[in-house]
C-alpha positions in Angstrom: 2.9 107.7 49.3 6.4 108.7 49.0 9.4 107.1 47.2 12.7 105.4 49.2 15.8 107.1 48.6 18.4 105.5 46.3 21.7 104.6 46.9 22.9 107.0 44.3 25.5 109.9 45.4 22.1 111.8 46.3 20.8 109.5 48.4 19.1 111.0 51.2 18.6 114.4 49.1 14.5 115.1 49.2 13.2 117.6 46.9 9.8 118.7 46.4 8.7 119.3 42.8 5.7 122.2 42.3 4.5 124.1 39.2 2.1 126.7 39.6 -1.2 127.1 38.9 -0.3 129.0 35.4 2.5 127.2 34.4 3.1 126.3 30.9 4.2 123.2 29.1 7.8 124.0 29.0 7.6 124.8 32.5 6.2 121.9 33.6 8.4 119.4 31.6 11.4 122.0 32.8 10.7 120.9 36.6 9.9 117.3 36.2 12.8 116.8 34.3 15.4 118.1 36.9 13.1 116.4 38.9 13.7 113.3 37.2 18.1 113.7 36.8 18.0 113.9 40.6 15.8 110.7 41.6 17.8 108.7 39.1 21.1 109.6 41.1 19.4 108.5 44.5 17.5 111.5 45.4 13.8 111.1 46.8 12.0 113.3 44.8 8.2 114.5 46.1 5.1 116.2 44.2 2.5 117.6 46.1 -0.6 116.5 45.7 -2.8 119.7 45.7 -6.0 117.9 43.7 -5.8 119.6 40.4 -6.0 117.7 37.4 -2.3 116.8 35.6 -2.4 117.8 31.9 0.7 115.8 31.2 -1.1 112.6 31.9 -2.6 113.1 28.5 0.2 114.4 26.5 1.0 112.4 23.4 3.0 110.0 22.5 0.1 107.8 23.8 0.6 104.0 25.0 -1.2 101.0 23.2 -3.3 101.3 26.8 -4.2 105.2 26.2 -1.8 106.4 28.8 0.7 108.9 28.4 4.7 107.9 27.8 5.5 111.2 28.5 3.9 111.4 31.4 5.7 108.2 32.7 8.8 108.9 31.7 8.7 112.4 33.6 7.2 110.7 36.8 8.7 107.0 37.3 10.2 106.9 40.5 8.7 109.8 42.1 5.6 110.2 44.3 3.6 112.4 46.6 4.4 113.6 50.1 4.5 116.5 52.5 7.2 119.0 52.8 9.8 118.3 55.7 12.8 120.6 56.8 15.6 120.2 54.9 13.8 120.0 51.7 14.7 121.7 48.6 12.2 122.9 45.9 12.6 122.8 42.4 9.8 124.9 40.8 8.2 127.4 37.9 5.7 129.3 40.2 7.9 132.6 41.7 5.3 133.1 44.7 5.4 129.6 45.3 9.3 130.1 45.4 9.1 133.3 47.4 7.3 131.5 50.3 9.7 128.8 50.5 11.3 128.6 53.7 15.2 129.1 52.9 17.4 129.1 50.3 17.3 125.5 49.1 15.5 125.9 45.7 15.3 126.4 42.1 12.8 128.6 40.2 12.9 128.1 36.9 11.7 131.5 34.8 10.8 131.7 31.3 13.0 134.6 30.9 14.5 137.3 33.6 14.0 140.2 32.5 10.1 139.9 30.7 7.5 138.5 32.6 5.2 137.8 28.7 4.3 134.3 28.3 6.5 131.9 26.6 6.7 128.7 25.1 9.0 126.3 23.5 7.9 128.6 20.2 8.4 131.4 21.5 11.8 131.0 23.6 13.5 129.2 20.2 12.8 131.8 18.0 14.3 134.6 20.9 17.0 132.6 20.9 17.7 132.3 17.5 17.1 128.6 16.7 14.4 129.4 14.5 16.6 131.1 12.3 18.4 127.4 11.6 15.7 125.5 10.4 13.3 128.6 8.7 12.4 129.6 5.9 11.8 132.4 4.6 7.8 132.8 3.6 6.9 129.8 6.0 5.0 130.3 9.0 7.8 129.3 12.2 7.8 125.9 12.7 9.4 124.8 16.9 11.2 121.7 16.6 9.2 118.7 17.6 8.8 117.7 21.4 9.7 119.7 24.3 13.3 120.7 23.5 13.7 124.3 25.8 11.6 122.8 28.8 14.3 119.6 28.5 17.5 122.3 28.1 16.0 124.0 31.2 15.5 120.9 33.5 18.8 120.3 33.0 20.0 123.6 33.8 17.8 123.4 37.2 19.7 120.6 37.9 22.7 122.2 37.7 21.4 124.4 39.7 20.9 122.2 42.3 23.6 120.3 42.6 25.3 123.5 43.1 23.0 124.4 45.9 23.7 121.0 47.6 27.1 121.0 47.6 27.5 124.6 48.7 25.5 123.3 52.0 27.6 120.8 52.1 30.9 122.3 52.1 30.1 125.5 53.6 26.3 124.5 55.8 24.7 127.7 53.6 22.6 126.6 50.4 22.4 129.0 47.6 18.9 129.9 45.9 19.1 129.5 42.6 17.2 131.0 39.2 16.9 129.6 36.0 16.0 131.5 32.5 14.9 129.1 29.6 15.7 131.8 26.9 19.3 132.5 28.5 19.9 128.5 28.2 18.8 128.3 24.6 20.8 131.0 23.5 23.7 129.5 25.2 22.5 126.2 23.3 22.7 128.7 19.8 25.6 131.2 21.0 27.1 130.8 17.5 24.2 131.7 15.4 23.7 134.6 18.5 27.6 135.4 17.7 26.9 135.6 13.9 23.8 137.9 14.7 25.6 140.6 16.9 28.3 140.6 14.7 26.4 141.7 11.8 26.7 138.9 9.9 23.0 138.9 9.0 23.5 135.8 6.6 23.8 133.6 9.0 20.0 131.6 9.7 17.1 132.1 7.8 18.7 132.5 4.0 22.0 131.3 4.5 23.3 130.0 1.7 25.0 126.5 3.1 26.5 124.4 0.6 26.7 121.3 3.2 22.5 120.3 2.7 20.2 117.3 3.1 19.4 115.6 -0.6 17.3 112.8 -1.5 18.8 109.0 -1.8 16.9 106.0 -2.6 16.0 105.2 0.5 16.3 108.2 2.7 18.4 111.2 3.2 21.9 112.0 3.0 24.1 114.5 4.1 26.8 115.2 1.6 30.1 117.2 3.4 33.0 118.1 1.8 35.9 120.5 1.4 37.2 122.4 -1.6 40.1 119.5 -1.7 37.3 116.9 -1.7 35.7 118.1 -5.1 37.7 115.7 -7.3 36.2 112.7 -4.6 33.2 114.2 -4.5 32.7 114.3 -8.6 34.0 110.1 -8.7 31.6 109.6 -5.9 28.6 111.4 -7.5 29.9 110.5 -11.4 29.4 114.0 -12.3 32.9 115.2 -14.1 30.4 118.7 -14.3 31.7 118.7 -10.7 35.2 119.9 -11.1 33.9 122.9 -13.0 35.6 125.9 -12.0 32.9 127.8 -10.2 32.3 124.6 -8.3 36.0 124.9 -7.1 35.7 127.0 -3.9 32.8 127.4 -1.1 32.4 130.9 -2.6 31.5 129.9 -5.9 29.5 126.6 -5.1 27.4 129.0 -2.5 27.0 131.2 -5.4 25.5 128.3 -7.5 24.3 126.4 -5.0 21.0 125.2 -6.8 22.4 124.2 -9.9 25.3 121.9 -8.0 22.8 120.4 -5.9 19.9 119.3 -9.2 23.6 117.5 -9.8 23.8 115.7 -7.0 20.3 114.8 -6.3 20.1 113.4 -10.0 23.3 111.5 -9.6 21.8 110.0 -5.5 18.5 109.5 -6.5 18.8 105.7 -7.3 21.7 104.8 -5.2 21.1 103.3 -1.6 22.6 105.4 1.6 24.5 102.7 2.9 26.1 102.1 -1.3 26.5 105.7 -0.8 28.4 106.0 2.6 30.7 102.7 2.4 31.8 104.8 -0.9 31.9 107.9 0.7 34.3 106.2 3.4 36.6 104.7 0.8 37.1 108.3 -0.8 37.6 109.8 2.8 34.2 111.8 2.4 32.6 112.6 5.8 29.0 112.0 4.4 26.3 111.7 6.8 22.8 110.1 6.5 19.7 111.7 7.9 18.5 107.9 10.2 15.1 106.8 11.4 15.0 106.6 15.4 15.2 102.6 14.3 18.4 103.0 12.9 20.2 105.1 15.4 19.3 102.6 17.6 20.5 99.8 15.1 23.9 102.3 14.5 27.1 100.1 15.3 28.6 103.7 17.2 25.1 104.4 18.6 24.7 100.7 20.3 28.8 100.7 21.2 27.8 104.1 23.5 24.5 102.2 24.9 22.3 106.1 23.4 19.4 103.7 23.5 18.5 101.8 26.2 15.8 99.7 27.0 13.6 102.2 29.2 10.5 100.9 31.4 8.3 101.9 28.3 10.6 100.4 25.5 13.7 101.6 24.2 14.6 105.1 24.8 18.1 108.0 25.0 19.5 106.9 27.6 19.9 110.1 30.0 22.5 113.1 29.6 24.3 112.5 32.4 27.6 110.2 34.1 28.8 109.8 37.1 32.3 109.0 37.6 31.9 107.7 33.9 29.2 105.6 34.5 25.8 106.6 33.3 22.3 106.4 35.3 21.4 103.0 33.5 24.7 101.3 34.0 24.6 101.7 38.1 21.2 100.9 37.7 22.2 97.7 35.8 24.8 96.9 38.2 22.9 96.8 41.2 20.4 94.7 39.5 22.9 92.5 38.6 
């Protein structure tokens, strides 16, 4: 079966979607999800059916019915076909991209210099992310989902818009590559910066007196500047606060632990919306740490439309406009 083109800006665009036989998780979200930016702009997007299993059709979360969201999410609107002249190929297989007939596709590499495997672990502690939410002694921890293969996608379809319009404008398509690692340490260039600098502080034992404490009913986020201390001691009711070594950022990172037992002890019963209508009034830029319910429920959050109500329940709406309307809003209007 294959899927109609849209009336999006890339209607009439087809493009065939293929991983290879090796290809890892990251690669295979990477390509789906490009895959996926173009058919929601009007793009008929193809995958061929070779008769191998798909792993992502089991990949948690998991529907009430035991199917997976993931899985439909990375494949709504897409379908299977044949390839036709004229098609470009978005892809994570390099032999399958070498036999491609011209220039109209995008491999998508783990890196392009080392041909080692990689994964999402892997690629985000190259890159430096790591080094953010470490610590020392602990074994590395990735950040949850499929963050690098989701960074990549989008790069690929950068990559092929670029392509497109190059045929376009000049009738001559440009091939294009994609390296997860070099996107995610674009994604982390200033913790890269601090590294090749040789300021080594920077990650993994930083001492950062902006941290996550305990409230009542969550987290917060406390931020503040040295002018902020006096507001920050009548918020927290802690006169120890406007202590001297607590005055600057180099003393409070140099007694960091004992400023924070302060501030957890004077949060711990207090709720973190008492805490950030407070916080507002004394001109504090305090943050709280909020359930995927509650960015949802978020006044700003709703007034930007970041959730949306997705064919599987609600859901970030996608990362892209178009003449400042997003995917979901076109959608909408020609529903209406």
């Amino acid at each position: 079966m294959t899927t109609p083109s849209g009336d999006g800006p890339l209607s009439g665009l087809r493009i065939i979607e293929q991983v290879g036989a090796g290809s890892t998780d990251m690669g295979r979200v990477a390509v789906a999800f490009a895959g996926l930016l173009a058919q929601r702009f009007g793009a008929t997007v193809l995958r061929l059916a070779n008769g191998a299993p798909d792993p992502t059709e089991h990949w948690p979360p998991l529907l009430a019915d035991g199917s997976s969201a993931l899985h439909r999410f990375l494949t709504a609107g897409k379908g299977f076909g044949t390839v036709q002249p004229g098609d470009y190929l978005v892809t994570d297989d390099p032999a399958t991209a070498a036999a491609w007939r011209d220039d109209r596709k995008v491999l998508i590499l783990p890196t392009l210099d080392d041909s080692r495997p990689q994964s999402d672990l892997t690629v985000m502690a190259a890159s430096g992310l790591l080094d953010i939410v470490g610590e020392v002694g602990r074994a590395p921890l990735a950040l949850p989902g499929y963050q690098m293969g989701y960074v990549a996608g989008m790069v690929a379809f950068n990559a092929l818009l670029a392509s497109h319009l190059s045929s376009i404008l000049g009738g001559t398509p440009l091939a294009g590559e994609v390296a997860v690692l070099e996107a995610a340490r674009w994604l982390n260039w200033k913790n890269l910066l601090s590294e090749v600098s040789g300021q080594r502080a920077a990650g993994v034992g930083r001492a950062e007196e902006w941290q996550i404490t305990r409230c009542r009913d969550g987290y917060i986020a406390p931020v503040f500047r040295d002018r902020d201390m006096p507001n920050l001691a009548r918020l927290m009711r802690v006169p120890a606060l406007l202590e001297e070594r607590f005055a600057t950022a180099a003393g409070r990172r140099r007694n960091l632990a004992d400023m924070y037992r302060l501030i957890e002890a004077a949060l711990a019963e207090r709720t973190a919306a008492d805490i950030l209508v407070e916080a507002a009034e004394l001109k504090l830029p305090f943050a709280q740490v909020q359930s995927p319910a509650q960015v949802a429920a978020d006044p700003q959050m709703r007034h930007r439309r970041f959730i949306i109500e997705g064919p599987q329940g609600p859901m970030p709406r996608l990362p892209l406009l178009w003449n400042g309307q997003s995917v979901e809003s076109r959608q909408s209007g020609r529903d209406a």
